[in-house]
C-alpha positions as CSV (number, residue, x, y, z in Angstrom):
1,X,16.2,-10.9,0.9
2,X,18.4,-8.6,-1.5
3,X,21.8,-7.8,-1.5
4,X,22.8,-4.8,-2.5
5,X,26.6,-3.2,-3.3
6,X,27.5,0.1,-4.0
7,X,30.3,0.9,-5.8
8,X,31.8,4.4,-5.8
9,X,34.8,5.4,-8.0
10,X,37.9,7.5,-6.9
11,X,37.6,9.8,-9.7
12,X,34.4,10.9,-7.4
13,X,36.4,12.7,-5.1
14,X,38.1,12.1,-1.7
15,X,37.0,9.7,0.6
16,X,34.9,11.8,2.8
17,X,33.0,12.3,-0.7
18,X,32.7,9.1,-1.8
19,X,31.1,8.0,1.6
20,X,29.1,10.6,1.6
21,X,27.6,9.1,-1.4
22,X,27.8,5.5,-0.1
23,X,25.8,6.4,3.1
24,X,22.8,8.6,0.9
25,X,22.5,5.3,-1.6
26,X,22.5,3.2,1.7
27,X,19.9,5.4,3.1
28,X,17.8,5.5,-0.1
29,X,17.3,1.5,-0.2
30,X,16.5,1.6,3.5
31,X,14.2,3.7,3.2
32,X,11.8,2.1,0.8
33,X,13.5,-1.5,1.3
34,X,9.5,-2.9,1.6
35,X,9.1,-1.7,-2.0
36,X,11.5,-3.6,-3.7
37,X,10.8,-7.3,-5.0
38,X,12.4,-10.3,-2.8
39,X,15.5,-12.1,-4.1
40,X,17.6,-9.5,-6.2
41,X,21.1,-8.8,-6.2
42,X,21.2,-4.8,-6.3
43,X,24.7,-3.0,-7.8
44,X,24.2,0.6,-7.9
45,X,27.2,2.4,-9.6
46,X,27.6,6.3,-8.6
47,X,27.9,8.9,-11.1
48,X,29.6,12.6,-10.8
49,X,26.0,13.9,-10.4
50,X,25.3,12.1,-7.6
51,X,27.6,14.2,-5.3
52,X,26.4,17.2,-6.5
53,X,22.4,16.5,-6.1
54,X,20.2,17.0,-3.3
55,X,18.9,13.8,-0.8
56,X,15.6,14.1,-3.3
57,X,16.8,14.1,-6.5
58,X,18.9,10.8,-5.8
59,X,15.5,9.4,-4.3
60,X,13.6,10.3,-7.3
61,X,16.3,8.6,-9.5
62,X,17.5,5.6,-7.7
63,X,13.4,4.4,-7.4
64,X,12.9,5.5,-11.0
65,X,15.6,3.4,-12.1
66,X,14.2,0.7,-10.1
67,X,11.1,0.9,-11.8
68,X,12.4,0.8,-15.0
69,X,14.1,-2.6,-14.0
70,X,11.4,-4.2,-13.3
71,X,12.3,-4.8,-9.4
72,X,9.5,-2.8,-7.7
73,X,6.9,-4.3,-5.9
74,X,3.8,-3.7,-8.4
75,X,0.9,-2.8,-5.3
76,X,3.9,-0.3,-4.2
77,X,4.1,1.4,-7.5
């Protein structure tokens, strides 16, 4: 299985902000959990933009950057 932390800075906002952003990346790996590789250790860091952006845009990023780490599933590319 993977483990994944999120790690959300203060500088982000209060905390109803930053666990906004907690729960959408949260949401995001559960989501397509069945894509991602077996046996990773997963540390996603939030930016600024992510409180800002729309559900989609994180998607489109966060699966992205996934891809270009090497830890999607190749048939579910």
């Amino acid at each position: 299985t993977n483990r994944v932390g999120i790690t959300v800075s203060k500088k982000l906002g209060h905390a109803v902000v930053r666990n906004r952003v907690r729960r959408r990346l949260r949401e995001v790996y559960r989501l397509h959990e069945s894509r991602f590789q077996p046996g990773w250790d997963i540390v996603v860091v939030a930016r600024s933009r992510c409180v800002t952006s729309s559900f989609q845009d994180i998607v489109k990023a966060y699966l992205a950057l996934a891809a270009k780490a090497g830890i999607l599933r190749e048939d579910a590319q």
